[in-house]
N, CA, C and O atoms as a GROMACS GRO file, in nm:
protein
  480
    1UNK      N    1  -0.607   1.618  -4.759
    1UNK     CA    2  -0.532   1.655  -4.876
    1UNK      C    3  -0.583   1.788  -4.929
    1UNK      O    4  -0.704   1.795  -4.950
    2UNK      N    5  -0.512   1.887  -4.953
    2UNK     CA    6  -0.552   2.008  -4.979
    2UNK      C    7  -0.567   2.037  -5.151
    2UNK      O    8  -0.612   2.132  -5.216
    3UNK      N    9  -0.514   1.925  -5.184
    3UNK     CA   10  -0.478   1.899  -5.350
    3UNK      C   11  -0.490   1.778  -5.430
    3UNK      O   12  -0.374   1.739  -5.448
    4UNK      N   13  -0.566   1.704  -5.482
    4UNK     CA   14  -0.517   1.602  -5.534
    4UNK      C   15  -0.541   1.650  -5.698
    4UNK      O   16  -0.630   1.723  -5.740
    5UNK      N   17  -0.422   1.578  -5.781
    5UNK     CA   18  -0.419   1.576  -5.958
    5UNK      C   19  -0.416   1.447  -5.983
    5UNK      O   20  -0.351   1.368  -5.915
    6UNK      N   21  -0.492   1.412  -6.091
    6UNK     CA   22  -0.561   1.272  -6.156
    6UNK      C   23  -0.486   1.340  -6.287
    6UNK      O   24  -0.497   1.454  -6.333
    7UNK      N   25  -0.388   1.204  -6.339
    7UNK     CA   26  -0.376   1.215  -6.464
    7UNK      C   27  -0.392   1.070  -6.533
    7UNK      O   28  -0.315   0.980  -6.503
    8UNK      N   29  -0.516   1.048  -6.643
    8UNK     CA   30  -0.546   0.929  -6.717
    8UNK      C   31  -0.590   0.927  -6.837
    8UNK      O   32  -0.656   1.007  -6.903
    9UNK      N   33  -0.520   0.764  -6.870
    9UNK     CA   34  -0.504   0.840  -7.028
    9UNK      C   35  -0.679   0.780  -7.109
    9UNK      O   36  -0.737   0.672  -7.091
   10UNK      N   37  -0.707   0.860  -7.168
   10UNK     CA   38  -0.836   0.881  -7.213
   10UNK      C   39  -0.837   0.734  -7.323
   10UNK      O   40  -0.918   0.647  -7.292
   11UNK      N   41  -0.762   0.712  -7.428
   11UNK     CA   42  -0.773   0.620  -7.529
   11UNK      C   43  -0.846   0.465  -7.459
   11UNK      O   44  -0.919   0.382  -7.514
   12UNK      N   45  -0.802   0.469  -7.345
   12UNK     CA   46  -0.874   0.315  -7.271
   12UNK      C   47  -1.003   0.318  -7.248
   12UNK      O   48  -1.082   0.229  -7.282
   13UNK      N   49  -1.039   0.461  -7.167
   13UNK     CA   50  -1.190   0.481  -7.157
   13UNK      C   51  -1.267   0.462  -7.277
   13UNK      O   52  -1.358   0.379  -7.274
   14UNK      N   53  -1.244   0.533  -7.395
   14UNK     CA   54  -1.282   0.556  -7.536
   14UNK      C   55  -1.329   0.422  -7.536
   14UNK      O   56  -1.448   0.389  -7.536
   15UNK      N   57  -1.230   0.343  -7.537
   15UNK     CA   58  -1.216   0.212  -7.605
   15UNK      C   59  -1.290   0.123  -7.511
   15UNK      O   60  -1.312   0.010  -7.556
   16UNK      N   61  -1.315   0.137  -7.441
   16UNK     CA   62  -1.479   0.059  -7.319
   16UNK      C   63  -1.579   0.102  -7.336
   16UNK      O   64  -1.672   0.038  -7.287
   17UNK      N   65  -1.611   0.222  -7.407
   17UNK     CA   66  -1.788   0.255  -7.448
   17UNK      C   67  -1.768   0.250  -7.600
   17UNK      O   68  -1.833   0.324  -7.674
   18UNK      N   69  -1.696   0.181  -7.635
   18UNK     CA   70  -1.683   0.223  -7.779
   18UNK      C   71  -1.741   0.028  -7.838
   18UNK      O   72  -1.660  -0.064  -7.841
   19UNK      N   73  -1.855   0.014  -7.867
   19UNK     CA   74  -1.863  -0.155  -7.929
   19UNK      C   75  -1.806  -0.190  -7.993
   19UNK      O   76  -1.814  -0.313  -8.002
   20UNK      N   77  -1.718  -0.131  -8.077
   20UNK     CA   78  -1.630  -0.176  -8.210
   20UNK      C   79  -1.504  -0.261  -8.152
   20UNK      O   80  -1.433  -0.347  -8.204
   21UNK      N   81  -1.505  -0.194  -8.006
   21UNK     CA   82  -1.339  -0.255  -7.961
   21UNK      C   83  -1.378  -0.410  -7.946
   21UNK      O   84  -1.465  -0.468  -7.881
   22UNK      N   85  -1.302  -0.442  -8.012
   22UNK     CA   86  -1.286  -0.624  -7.947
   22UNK      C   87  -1.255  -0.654  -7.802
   22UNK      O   88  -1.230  -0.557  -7.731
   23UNK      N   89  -1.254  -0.779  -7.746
   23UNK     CA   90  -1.206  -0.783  -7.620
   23UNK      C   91  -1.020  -0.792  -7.641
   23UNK      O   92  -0.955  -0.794  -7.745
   24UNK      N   93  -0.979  -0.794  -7.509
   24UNK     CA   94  -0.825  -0.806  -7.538
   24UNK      C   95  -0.804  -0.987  -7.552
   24UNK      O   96  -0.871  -1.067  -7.486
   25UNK      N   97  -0.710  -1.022  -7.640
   25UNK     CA   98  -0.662  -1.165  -7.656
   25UNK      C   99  -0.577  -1.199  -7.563
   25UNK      O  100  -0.477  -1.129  -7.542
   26UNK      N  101  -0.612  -1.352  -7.467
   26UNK     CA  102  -0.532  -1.399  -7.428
   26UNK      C  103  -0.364  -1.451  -7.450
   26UNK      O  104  -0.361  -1.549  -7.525
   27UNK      N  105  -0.245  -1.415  -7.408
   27UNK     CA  106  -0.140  -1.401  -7.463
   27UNK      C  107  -0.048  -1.484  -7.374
   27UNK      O  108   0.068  -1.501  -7.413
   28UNK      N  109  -0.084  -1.532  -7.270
   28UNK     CA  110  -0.015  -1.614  -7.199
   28UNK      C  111  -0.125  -1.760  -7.143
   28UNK      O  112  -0.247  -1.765  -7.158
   29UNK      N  113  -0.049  -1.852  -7.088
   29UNK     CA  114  -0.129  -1.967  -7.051
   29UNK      C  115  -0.208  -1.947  -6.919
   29UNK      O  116  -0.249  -2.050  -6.865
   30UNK      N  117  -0.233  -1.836  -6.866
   30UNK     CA  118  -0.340  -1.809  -6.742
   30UNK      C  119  -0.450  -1.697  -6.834
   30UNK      O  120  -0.534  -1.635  -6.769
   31UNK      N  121  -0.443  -1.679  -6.964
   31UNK     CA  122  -0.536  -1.601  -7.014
   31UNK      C  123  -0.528  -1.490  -6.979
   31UNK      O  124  -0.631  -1.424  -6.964
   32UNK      N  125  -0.403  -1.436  -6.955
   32UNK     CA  126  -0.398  -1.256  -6.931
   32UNK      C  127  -0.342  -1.139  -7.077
   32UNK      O  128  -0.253  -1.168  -7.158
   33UNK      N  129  -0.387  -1.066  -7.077
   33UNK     CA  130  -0.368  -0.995  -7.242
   33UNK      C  131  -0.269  -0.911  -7.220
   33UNK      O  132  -0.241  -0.859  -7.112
   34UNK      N  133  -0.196  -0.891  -7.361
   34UNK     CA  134  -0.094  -0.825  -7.348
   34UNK      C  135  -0.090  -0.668  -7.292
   34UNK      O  136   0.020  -0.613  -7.279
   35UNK      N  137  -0.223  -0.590  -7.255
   35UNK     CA  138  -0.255  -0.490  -7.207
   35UNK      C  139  -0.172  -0.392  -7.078
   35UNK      O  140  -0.226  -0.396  -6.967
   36UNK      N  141  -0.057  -0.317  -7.091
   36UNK     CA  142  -0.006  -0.313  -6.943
   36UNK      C  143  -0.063  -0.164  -6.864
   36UNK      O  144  -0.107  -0.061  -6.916
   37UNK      N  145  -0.048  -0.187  -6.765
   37UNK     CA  146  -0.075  -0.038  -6.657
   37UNK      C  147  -0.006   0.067  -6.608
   37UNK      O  148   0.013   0.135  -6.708
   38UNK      N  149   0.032   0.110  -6.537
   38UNK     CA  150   0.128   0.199  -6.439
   38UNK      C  151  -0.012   0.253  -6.376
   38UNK      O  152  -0.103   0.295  -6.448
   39UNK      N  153  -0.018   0.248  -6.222
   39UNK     CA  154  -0.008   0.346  -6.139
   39UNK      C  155   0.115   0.467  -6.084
   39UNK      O  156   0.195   0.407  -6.011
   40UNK      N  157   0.144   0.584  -6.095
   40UNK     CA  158   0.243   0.637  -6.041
   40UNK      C  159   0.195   0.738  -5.925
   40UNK      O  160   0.120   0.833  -5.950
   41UNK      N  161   0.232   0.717  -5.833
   41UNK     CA  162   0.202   0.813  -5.743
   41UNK      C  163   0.281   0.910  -5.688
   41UNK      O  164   0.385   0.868  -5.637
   42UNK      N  165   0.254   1.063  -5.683
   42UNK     CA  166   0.362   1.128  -5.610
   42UNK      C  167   0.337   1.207  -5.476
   42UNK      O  168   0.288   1.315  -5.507
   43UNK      N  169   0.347   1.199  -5.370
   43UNK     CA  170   0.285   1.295  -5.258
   43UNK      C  171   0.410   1.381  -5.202
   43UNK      O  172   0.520   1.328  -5.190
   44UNK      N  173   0.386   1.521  -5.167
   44UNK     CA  174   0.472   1.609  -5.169
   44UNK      C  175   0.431   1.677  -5.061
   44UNK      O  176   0.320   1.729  -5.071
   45UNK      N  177   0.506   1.696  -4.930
   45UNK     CA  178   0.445   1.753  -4.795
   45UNK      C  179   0.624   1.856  -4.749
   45UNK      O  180   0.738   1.810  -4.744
   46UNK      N  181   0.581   1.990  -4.726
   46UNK     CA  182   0.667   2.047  -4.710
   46UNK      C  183   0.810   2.011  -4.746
   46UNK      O  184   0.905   1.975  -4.675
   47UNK      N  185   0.798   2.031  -4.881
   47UNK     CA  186   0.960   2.030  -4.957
   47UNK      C  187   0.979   1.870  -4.959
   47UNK      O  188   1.044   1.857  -5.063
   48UNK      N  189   0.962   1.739  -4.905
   48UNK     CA  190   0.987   1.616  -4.907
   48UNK      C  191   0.909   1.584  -5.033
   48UNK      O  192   0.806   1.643  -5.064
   49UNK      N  193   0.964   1.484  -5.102
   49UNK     CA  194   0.855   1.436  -5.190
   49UNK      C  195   0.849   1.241  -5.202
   49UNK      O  196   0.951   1.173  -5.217
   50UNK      N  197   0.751   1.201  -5.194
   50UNK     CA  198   0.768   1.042  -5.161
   50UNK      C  199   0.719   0.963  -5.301
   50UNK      O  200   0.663   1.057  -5.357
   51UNK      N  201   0.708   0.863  -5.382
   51UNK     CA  202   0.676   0.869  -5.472
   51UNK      C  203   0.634   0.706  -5.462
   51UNK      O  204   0.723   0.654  -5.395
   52UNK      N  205   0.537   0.606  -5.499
   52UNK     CA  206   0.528   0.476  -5.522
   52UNK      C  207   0.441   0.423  -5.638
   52UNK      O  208   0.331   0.469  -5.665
   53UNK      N  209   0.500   0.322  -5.704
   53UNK     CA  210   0.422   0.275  -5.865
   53UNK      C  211   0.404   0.168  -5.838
   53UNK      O  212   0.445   0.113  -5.736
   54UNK      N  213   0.336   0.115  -5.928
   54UNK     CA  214   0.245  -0.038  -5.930
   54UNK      C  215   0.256  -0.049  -6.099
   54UNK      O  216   0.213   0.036  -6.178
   55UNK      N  217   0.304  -0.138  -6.123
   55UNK     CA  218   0.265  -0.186  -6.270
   55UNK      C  219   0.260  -0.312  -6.286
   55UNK      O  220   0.278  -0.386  -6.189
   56UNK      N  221   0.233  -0.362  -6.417
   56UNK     CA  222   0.131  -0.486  -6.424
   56UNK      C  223   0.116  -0.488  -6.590
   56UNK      O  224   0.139  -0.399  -6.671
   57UNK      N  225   0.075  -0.607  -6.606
   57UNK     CA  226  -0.036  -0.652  -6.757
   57UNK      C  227  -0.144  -0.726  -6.706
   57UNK      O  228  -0.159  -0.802  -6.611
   58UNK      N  229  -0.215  -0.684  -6.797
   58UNK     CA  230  -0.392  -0.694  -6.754
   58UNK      C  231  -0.463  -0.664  -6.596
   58UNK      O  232  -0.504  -0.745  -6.513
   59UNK      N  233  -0.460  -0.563  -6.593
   59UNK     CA  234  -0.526  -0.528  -6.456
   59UNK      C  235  -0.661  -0.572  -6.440
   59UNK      O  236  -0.715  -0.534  -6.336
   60UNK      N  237  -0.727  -0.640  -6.514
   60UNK     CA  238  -0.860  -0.728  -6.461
   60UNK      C  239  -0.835  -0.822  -6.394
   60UNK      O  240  -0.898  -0.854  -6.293
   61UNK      N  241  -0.692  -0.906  -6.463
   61UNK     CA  242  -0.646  -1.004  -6.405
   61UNK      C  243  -0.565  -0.985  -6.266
   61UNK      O  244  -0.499  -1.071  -6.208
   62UNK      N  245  -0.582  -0.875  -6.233
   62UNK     CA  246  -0.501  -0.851  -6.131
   62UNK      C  247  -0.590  -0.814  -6.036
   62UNK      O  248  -0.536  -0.765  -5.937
   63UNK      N  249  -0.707  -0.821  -6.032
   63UNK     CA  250  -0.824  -0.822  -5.900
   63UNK      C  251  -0.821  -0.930  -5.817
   63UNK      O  252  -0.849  -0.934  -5.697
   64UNK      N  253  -0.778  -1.035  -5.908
   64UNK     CA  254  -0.858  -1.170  -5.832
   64UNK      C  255  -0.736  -1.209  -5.733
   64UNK      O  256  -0.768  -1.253  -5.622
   65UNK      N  257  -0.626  -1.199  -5.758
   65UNK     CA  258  -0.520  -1.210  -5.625
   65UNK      C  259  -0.529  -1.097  -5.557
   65UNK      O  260  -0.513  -1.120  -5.437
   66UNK      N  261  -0.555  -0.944  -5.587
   66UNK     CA  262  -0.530  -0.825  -5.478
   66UNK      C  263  -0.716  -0.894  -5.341
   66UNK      O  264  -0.722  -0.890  -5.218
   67UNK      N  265  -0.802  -0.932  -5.419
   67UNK     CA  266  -0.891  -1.012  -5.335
   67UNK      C  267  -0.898  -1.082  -5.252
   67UNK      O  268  -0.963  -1.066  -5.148
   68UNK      N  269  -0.826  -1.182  -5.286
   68UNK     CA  270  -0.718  -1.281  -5.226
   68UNK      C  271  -0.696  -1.259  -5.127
   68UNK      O  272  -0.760  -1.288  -5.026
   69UNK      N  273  -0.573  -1.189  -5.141
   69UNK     CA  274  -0.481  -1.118  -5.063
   69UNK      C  275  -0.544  -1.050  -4.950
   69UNK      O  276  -0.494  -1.061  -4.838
   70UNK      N  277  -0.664  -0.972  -4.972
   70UNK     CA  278  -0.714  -0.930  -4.871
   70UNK      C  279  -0.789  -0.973  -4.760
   70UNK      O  280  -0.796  -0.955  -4.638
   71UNK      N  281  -0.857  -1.057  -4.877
   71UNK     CA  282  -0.980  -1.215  -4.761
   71UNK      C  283  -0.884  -1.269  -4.673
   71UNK      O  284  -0.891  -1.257  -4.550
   72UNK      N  285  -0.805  -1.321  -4.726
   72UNK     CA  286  -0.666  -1.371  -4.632
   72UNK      C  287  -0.613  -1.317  -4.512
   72UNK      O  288  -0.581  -1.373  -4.407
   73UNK      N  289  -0.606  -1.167  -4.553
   73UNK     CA  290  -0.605  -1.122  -4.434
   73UNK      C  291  -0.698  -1.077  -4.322
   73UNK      O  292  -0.671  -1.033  -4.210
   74UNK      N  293  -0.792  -1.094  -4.371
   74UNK     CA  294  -0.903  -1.020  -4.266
   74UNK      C  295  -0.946  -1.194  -4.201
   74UNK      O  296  -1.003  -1.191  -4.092
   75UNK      N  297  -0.928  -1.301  -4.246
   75UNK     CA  298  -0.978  -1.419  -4.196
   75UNK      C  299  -0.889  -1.466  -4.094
   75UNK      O  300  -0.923  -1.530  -3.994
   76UNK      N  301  -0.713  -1.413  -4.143
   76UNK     CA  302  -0.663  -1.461  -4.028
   76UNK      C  303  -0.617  -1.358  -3.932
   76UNK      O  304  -0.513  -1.340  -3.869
   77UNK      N  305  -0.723  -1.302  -3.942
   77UNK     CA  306  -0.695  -1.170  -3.812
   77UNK      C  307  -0.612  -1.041  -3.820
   77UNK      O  308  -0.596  -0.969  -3.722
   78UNK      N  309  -0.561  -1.015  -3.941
   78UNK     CA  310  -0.487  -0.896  -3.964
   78UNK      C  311  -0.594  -0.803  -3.957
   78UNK      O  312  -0.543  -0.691  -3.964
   79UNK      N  313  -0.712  -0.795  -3.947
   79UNK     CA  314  -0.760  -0.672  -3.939
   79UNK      C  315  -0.853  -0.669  -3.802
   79UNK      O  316  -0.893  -0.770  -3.743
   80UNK      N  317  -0.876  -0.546  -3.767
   80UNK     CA  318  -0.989  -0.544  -3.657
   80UNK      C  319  -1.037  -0.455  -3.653
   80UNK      O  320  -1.052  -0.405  -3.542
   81UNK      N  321  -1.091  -0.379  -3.780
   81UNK     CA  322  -1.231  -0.352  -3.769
   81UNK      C  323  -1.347  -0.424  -3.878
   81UNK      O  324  -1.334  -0.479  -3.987
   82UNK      N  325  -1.447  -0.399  -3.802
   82UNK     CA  326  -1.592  -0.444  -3.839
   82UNK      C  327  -1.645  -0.359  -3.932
   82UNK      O  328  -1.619  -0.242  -3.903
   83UNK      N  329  -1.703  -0.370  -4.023
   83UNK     CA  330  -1.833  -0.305  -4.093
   83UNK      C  331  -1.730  -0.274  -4.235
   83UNK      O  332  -1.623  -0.328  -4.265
   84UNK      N  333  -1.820  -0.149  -4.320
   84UNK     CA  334  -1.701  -0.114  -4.464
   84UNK      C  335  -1.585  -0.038  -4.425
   84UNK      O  336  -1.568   0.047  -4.337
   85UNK      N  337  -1.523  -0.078  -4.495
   85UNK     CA  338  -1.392   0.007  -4.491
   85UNK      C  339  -1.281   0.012  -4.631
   85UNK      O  340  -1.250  -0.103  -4.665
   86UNK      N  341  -1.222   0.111  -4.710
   86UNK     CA  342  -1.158   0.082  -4.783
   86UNK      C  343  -1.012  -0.013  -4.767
   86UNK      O  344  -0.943  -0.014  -4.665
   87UNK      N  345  -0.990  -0.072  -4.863
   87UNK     CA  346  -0.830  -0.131  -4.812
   87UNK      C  347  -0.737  -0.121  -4.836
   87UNK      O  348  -0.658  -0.213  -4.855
   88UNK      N  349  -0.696   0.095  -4.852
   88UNK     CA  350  -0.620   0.132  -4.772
   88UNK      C  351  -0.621   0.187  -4.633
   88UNK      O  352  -0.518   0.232  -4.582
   89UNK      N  353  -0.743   0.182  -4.568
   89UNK     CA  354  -0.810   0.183  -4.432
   89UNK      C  355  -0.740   0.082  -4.313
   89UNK      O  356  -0.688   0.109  -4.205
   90UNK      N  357  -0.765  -0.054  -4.391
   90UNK     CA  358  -0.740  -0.177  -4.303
   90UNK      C  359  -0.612  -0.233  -4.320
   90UNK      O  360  -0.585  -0.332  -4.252
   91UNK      N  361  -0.505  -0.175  -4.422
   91UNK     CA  362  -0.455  -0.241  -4.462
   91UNK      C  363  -0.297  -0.174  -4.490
   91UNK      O  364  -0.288  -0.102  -4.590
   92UNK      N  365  -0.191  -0.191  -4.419
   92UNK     CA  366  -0.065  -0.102  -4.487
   92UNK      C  367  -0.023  -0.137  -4.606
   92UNK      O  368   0.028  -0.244  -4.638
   93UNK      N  369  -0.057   0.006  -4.708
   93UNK     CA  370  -0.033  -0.036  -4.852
   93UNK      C  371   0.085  -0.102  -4.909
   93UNK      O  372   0.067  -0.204  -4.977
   94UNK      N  373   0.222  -0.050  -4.886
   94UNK     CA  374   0.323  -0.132  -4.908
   94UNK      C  375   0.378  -0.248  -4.870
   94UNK      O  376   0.473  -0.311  -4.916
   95UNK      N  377   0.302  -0.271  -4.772
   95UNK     CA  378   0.280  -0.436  -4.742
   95UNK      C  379   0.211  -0.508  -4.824
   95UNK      O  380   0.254  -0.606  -4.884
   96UNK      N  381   0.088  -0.460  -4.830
   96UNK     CA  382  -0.059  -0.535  -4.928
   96UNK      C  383   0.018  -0.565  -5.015
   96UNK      O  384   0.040  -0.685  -5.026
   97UNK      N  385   0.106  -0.447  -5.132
   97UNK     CA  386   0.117  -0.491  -5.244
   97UNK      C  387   0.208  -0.558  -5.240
   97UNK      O  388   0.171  -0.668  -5.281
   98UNK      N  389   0.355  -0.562  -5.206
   98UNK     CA  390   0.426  -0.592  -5.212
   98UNK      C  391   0.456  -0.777  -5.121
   98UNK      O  392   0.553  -0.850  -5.100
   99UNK      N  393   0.292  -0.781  -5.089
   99UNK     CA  394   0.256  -0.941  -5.063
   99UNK      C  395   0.259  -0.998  -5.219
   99UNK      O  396   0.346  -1.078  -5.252
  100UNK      N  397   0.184  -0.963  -5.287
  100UNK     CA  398   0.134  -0.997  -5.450
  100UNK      C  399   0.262  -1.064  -5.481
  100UNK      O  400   0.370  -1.032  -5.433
  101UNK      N  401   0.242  -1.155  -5.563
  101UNK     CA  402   0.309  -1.203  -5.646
  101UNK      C  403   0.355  -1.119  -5.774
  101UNK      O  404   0.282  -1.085  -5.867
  102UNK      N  405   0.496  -1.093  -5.760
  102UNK     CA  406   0.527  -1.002  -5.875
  102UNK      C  407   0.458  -1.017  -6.016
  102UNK      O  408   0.430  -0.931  -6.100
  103UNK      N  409   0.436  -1.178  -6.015
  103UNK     CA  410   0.392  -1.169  -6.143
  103UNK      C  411   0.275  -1.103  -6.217
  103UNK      O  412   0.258  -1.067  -6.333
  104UNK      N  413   0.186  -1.102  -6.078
  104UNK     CA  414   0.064  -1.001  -6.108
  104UNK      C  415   0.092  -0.871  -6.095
  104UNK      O  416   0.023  -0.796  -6.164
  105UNK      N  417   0.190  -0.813  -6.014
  105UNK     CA  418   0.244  -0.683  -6.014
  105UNK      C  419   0.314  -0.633  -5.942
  105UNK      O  420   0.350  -0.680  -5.834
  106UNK      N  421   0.351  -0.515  -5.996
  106UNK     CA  422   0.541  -0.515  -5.956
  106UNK      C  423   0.475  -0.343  -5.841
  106UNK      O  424   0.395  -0.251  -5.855
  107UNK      N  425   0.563  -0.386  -5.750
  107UNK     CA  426   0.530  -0.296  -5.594
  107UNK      C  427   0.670  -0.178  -5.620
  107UNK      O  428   0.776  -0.235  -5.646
  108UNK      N  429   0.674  -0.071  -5.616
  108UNK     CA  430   0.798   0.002  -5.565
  108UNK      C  431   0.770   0.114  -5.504
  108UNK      O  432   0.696   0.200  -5.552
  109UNK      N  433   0.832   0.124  -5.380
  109UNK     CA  434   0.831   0.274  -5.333
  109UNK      C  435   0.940   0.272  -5.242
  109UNK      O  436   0.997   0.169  -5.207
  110UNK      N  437   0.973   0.396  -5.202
  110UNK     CA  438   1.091   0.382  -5.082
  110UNK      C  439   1.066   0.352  -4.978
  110UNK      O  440   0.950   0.374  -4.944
  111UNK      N  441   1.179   0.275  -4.856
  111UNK     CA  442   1.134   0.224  -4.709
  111UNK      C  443   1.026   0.379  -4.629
  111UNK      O  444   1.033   0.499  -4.653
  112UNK      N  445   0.949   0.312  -4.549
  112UNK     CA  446   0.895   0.457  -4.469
  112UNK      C  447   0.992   0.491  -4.422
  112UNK      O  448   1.091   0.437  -4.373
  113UNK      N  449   0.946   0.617  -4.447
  113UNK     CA  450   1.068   0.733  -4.355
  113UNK      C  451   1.170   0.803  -4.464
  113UNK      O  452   1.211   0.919  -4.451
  114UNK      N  453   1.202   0.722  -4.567
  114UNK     CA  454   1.255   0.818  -4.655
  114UNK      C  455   1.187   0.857  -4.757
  114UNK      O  456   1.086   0.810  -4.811
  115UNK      N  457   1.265   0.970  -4.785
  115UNK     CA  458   1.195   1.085  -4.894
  115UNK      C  459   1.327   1.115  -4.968
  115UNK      O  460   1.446   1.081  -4.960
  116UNK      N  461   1.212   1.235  -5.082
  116UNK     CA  462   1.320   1.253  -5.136
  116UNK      C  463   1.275   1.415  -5.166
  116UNK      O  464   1.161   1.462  -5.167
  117UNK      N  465   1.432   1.499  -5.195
  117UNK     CA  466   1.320   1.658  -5.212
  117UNK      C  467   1.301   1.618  -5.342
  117UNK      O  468   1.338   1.544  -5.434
  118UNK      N  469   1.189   1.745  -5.288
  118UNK     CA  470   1.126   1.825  -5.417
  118UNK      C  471   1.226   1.934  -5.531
  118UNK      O  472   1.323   2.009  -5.518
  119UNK      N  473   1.135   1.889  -5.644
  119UNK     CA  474   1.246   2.030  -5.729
  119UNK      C  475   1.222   2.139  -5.708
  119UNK      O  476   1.102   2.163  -5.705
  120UNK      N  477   1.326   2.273  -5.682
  120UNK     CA  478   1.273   2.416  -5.665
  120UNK      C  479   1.171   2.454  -5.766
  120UNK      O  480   1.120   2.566  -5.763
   0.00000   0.00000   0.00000
């Protein structure tokens, strides 16, 4: 990648070194808080541009199935390699996510292969 831009919004960080913040309140009957996310992603390779998001409420709560999801696969043989590896390494991302149960989070991007342009 000849480029990558990180854009995040600062008020959450604040609010994790900050002791005053309370924790977030449970708001549903699995104990997840009303807290929501967006990932948005955009990658842009000669004039094509491809774009995929992930959103969600409570993204803590949303470790313990993307975990899941992964043990699962490496136990029943979807993967073959040995030692560390990240899991987008071992793993085709729009598959991974779009295994999840929406309720933990919502998958979108376009089929591979399509794009879309870029603005002049």
């Amino acid at each position: 990648m000849p480029e990558i831009r990180v854009c995040i919004n600062e008020a959450p960080l604040r609010d994790l070194s900050d002791p005053a913040t309370p924790p977030p309140t449970a708001v549903d009957a699995d104990g997840r808080s009303a807290q929501t996310f967006l990932v948005d992603v955009v990658a842009r390779r000669a004039g094509a541009l491809r774009r995929a998001t992930a959103s969600g409420h409570d993204i803590y709560a949303v470790t313990a199935p993307i975990v899941v999801e992964a043990a699962a696969r490496i136990i029943d043989g979807r993967v073959d390699r040995i030692g560390v590896a990240a899991a987008g390494e071992l793993f085709d991302a729009s598959d991974f996510l779009r295994a999840l149960d929406p309720a933990h989070l919502t998958f979108s991007a376009p089929a591979h292969g399509q794009t879309g342009r870029t603005r002049p």
